[in-house]
N, CA, C and O atoms as a MOPAC input file, in Angstrom:
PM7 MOZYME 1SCF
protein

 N    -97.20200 1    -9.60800 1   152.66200 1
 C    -96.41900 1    -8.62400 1   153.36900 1
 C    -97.22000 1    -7.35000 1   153.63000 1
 O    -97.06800 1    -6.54000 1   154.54500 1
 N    -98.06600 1    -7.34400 1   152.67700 1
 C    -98.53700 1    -5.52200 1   152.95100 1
 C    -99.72700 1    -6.13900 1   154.14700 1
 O    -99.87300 1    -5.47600 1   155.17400 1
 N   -100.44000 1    -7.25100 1   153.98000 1
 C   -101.07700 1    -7.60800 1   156.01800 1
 C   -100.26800 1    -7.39900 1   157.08600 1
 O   -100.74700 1    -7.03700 1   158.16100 1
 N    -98.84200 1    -7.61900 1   156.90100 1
 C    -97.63400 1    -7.39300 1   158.10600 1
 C    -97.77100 1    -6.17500 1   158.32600 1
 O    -98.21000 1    -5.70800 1   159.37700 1
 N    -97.26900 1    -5.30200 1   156.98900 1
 C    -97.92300 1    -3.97200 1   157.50600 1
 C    -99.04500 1    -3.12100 1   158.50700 1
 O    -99.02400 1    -2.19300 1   159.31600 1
 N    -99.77300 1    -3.82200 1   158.05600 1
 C   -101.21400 1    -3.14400 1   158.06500 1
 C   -101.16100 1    -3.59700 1   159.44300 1
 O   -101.46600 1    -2.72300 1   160.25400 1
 N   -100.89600 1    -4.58500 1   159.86300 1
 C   -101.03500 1    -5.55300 1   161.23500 1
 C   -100.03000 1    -4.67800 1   161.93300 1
 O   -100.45700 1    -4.28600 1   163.01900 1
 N    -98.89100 1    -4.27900 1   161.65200 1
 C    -97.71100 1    -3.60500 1   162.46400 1
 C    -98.15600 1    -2.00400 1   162.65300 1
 O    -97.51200 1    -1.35900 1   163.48200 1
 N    -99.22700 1    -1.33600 1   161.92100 1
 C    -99.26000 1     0.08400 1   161.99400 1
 C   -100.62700 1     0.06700 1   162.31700 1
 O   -101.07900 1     1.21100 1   162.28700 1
 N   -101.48600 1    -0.80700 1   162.62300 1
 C   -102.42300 1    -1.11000 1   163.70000 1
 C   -102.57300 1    -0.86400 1   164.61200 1
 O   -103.33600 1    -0.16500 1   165.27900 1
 N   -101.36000 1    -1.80500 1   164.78100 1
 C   -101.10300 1    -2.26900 1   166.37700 1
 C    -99.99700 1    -1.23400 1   167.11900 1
 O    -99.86300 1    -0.96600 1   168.31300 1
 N    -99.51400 1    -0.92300 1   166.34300 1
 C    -98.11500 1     0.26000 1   166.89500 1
 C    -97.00700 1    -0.87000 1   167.64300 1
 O    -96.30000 1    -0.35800 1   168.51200 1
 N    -96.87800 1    -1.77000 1   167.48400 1
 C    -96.03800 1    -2.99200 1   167.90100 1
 C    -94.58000 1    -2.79600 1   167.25700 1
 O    -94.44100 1    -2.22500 1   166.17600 1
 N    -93.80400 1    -3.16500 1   167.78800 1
 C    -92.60300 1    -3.34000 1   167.43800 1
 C    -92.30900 1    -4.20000 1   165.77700 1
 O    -92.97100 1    -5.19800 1   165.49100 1
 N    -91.55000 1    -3.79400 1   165.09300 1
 C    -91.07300 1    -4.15800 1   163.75400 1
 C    -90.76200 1    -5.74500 1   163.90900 1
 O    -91.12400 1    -6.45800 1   162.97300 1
 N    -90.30300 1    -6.17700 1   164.70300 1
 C    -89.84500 1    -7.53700 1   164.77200 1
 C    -90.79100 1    -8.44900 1   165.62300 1
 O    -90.44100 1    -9.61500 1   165.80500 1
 N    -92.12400 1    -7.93300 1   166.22800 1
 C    -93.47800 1    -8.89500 1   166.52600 1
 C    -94.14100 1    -9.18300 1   165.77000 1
 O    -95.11000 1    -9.90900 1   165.98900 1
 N    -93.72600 1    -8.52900 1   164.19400 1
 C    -94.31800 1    -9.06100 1   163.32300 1
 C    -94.54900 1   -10.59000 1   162.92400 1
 O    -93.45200 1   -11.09500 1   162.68600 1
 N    -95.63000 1   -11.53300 1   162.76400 1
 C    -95.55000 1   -12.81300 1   162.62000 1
 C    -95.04700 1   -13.32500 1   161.62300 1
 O    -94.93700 1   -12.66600 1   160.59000 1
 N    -94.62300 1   -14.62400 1   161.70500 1
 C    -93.89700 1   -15.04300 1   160.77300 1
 C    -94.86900 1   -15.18000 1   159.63000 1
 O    -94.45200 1   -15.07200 1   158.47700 1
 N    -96.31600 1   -15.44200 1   159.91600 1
 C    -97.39100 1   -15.45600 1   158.41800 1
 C    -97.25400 1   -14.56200 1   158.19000 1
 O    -98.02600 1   -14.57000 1   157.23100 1
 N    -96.79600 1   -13.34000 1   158.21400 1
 C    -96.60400 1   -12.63800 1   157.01600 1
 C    -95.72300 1   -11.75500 1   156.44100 1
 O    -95.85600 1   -10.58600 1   156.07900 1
 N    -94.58100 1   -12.70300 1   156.41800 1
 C    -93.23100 1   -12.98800 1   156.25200 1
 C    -91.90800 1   -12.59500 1   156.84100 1
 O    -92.34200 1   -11.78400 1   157.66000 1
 N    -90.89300 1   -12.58500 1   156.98000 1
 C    -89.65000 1   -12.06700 1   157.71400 1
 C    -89.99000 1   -10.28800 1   158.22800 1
 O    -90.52400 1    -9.55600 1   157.39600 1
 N    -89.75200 1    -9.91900 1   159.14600 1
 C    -90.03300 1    -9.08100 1   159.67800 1
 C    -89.55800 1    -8.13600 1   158.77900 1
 O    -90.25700 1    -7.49300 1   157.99500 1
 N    -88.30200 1    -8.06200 1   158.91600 1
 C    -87.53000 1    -7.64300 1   158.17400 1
 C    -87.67400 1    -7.31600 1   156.71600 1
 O    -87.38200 1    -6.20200 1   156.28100 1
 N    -88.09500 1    -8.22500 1   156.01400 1
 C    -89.20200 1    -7.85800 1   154.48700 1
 C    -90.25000 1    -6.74700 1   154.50200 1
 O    -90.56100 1    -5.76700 1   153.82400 1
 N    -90.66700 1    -7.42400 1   155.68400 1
 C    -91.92500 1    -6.26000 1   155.61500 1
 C    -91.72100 1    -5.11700 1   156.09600 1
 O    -92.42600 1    -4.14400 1   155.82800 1
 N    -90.68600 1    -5.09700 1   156.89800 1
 C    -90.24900 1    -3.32500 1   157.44700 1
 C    -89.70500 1    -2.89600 1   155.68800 1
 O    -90.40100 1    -2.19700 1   154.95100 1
 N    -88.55100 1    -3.39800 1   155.33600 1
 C    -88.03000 1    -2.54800 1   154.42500 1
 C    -88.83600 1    -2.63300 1   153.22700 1
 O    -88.14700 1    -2.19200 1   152.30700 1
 N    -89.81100 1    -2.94200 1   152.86800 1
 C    -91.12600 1    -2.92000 1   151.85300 1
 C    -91.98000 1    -1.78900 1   152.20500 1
 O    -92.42000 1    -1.06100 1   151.31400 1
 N    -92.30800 1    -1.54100 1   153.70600 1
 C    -92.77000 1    -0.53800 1   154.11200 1
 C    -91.86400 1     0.96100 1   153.99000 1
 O    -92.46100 1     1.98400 1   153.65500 1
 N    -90.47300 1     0.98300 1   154.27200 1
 C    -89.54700 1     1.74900 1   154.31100 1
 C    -90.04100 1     2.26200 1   153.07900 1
 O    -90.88900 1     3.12600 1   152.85700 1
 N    -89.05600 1     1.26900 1   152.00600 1
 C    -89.22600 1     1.75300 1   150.85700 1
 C    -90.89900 1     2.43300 1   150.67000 1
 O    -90.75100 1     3.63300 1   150.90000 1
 N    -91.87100 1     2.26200 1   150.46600 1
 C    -92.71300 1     2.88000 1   149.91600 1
 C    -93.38900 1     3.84700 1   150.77100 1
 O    -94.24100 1     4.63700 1   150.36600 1
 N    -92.85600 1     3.72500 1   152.31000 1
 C    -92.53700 1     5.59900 1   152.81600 1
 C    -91.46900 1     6.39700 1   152.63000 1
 O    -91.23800 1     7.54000 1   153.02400 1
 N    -90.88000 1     5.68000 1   152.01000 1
 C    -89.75100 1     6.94900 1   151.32800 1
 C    -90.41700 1     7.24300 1   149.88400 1
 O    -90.31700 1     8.45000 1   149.66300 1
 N    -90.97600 1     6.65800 1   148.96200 1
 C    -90.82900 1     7.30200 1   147.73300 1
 C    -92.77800 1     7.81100 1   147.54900 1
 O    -93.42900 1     8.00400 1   146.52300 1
 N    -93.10500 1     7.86800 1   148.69200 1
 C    -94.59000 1     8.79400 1   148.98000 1
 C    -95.79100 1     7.59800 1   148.64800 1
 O    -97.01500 1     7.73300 1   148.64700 1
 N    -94.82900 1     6.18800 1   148.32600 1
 C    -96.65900 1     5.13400 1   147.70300 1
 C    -97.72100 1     4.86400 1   148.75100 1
 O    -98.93900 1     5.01800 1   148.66200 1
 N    -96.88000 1     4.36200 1   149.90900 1
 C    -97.35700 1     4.04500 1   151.50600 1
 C    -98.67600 1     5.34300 1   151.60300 1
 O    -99.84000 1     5.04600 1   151.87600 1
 N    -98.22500 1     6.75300 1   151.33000 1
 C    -99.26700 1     7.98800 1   151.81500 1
 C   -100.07700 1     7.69800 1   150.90700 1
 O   -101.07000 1     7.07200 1   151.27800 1
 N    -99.99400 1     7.93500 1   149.86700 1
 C   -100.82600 1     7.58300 1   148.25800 1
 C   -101.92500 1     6.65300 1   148.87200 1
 O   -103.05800 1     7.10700 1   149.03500 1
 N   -101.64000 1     5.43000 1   149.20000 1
 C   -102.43400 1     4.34300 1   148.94800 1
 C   -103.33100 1     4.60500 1   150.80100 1
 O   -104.53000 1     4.33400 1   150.84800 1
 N   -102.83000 1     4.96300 1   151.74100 1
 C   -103.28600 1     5.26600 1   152.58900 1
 C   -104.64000 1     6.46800 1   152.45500 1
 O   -105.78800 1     6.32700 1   152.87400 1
 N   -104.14200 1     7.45800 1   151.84600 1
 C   -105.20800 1     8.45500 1   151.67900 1
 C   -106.27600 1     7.91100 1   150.81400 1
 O   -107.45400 1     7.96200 1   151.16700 1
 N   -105.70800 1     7.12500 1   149.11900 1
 C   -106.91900 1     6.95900 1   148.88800 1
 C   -108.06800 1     5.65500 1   149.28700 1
 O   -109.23800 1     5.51400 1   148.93200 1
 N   -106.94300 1     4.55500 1   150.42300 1
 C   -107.82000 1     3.92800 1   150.89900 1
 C   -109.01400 1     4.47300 1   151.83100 1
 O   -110.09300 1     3.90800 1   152.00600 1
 N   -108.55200 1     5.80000 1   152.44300 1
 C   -109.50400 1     6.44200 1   153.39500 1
 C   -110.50600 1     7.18000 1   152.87700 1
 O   -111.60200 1     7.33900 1   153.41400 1
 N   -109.92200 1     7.93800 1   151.15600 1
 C   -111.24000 1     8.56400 1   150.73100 1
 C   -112.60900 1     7.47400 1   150.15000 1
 O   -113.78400 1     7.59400 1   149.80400 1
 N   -111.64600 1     6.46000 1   150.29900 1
 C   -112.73500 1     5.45400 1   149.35500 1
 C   -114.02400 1     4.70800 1   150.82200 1
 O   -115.22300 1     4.45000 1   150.71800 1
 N   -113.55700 1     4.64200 1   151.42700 1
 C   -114.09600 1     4.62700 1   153.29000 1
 C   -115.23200 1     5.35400 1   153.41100 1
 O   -116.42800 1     5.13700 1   153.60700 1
 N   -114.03600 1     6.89800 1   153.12000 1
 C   -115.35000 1     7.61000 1   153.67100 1
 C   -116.38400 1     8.05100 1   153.01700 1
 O   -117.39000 1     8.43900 1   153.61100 1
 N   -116.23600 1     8.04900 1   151.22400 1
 C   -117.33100 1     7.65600 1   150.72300 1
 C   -118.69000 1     6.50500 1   150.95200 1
 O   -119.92000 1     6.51300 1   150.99100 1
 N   -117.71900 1     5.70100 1   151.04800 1
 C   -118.86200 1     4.82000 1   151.59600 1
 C   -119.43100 1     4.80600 1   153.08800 1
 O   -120.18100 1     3.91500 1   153.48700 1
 N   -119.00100 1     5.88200 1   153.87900 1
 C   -119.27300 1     5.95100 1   155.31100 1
 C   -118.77600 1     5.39300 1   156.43100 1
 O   -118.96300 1     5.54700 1   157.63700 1
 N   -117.87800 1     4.48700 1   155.53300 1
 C   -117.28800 1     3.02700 1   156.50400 1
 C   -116.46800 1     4.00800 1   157.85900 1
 O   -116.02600 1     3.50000 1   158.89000 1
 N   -116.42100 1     5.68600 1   157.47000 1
 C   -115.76200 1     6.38900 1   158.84900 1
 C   -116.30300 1     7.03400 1   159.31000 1
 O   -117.06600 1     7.76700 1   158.68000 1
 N   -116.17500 1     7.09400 1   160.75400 1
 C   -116.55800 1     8.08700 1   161.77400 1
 C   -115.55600 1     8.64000 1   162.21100 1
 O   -114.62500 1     8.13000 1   162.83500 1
 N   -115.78300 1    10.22200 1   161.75100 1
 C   -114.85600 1    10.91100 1   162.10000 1
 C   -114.77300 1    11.77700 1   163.63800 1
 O   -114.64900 1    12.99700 1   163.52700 1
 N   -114.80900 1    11.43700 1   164.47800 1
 C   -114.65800 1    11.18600 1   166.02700 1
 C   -113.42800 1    12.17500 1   166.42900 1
 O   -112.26900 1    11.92300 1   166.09900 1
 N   -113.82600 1    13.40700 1   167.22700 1
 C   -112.48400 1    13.82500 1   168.06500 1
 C   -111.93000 1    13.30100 1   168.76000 1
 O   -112.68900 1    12.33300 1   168.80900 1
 N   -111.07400 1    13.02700 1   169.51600 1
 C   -110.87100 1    12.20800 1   170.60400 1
 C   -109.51600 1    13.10200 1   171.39200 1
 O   -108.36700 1    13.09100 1   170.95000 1
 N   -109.97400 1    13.87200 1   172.67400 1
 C   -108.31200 1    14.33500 1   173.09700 1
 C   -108.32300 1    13.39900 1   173.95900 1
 O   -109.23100 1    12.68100 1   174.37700 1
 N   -106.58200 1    13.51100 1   174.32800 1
 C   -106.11700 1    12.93600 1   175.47600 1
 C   -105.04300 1    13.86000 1   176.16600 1
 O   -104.62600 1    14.87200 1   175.60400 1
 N   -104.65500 1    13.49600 1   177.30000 1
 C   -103.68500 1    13.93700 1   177.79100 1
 C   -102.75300 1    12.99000 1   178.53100 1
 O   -102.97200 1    11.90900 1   179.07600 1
 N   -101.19400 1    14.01700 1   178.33000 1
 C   -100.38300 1    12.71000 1   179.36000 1
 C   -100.03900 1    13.56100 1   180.70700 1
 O   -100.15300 1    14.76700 1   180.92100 1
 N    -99.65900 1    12.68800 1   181.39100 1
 C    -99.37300 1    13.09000 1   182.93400 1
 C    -97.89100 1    12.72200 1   183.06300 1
 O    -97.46700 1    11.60700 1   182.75800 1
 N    -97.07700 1    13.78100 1   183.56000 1
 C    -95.57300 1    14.31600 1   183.70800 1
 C    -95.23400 1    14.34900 1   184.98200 1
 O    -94.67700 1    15.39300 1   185.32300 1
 N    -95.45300 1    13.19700 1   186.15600 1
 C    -94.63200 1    13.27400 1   187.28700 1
 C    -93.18200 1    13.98400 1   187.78400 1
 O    -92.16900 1    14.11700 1   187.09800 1
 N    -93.35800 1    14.33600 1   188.96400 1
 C    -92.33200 1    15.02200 1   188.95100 1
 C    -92.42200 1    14.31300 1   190.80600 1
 O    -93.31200 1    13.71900 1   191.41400 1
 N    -90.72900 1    14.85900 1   191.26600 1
 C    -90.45700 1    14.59500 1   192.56600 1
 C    -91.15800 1    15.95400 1   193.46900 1
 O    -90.68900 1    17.07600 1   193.28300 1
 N    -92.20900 1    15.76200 1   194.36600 1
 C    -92.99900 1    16.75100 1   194.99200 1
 C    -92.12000 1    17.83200 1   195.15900 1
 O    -92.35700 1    18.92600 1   194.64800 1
 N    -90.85500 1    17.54800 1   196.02000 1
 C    -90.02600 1    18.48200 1   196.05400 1
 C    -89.33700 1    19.79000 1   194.96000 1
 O    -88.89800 1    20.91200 1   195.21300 1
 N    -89.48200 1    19.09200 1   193.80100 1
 C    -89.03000 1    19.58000 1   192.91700 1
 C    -90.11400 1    20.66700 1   191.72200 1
 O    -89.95500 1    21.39500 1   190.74200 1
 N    -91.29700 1    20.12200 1   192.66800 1
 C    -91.73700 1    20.77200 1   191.89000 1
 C    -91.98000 1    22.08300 1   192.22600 1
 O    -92.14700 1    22.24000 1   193.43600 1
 N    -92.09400 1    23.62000 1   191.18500 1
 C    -92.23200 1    25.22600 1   191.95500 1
 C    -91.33200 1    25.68500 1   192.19400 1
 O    -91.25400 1    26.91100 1   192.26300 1
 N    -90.08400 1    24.71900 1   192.46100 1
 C    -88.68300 1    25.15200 1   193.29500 1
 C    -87.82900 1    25.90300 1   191.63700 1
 O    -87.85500 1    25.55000 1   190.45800 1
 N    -87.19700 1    26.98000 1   192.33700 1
 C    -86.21200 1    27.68100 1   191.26300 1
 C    -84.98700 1    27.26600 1   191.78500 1
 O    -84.86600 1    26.12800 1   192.23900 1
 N    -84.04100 1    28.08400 1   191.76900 1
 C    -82.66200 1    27.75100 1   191.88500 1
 C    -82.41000 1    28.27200 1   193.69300 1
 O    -82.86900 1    29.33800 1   194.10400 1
 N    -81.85100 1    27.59100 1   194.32600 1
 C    -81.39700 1    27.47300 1   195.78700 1
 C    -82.45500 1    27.42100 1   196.81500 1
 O    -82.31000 1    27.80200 1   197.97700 1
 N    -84.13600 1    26.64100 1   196.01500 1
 C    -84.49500 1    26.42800 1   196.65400 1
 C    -86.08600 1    27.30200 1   196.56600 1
 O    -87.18600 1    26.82800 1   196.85000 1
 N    -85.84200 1    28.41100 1   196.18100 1
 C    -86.83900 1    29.70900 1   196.16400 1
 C    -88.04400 1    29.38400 1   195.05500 1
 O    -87.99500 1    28.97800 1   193.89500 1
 N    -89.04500 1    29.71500 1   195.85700 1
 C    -90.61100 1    29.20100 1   195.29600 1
 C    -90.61400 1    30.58100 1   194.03200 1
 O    -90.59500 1    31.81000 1   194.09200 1
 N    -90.63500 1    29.94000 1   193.35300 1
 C    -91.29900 1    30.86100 1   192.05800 1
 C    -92.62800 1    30.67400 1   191.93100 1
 O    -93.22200 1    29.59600 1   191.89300 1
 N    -93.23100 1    32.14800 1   191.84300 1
 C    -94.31800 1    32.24000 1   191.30600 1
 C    -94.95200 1    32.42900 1   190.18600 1
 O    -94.24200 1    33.11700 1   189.45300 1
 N    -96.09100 1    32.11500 1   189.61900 1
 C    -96.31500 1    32.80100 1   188.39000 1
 C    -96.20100 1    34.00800 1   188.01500 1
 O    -96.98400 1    34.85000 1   188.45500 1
 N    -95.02500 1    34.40300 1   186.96500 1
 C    -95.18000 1    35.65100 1   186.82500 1
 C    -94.10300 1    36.69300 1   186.92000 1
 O    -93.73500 1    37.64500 1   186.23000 1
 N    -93.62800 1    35.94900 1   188.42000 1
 C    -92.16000 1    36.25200 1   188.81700 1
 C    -91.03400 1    35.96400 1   189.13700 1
 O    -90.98100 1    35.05400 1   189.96400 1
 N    -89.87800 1    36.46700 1   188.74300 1
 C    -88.28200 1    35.81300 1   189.14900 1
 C    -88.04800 1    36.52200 1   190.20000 1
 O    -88.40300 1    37.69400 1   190.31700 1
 N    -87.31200 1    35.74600 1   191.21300 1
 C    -86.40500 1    35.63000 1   191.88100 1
 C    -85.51300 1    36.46000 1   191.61100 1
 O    -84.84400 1    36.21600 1   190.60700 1
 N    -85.16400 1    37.84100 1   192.48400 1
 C    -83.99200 1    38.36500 1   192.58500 1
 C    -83.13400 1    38.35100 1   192.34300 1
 O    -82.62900 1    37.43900 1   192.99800 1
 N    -82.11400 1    38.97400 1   191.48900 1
 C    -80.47500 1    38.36000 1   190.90100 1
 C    -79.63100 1    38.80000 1   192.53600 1
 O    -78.43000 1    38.57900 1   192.69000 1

């Protein structure tokens, strides 16, 4: 079960694509639950990583990203009845 894990917080996959080798989905979510509720899950996570990066096994790598927020052309700039707002300034009461 704790491979289901490891395989499910990998992958960022849904709780129930978990495979059946490694056991009822469902087992392994609430095995995981439980030991992110009572702090073991962080415990064993951190010191699997200090033990890593002792040995170098990490590269610690920035990485940004960004997301992109479509909007309807129209809609975009527009204030209320239509009026282009600018940076900086409102629109007249």
């Amino acid at each position: 079960m704790i491979d289901g894990i490891r395989w499910r917080t990998r992958t960022g996959a849904p709780w129930r694509d978990v495979t059946e080798r490694y056991g009822p989905w469902d087992r392994v979510y609430d095995l995981f639950r439980h030991w992110q509720r009572d702090g073991t899950w962080a415990r064993t996570v951190t010191r699997l990583q200090a033990e890593a990066d002792a040995k170098g096994l990490i590269t610690w790598d920035v990485n940004a990203d960004s997301t992109v927020c479509r909007v309807q052309q129209h809609a975009a700039g527009r204030g209320e009845r239509g009026l282009l707002i600018r940076a900086g300034r409102l629109p007249a009461a």
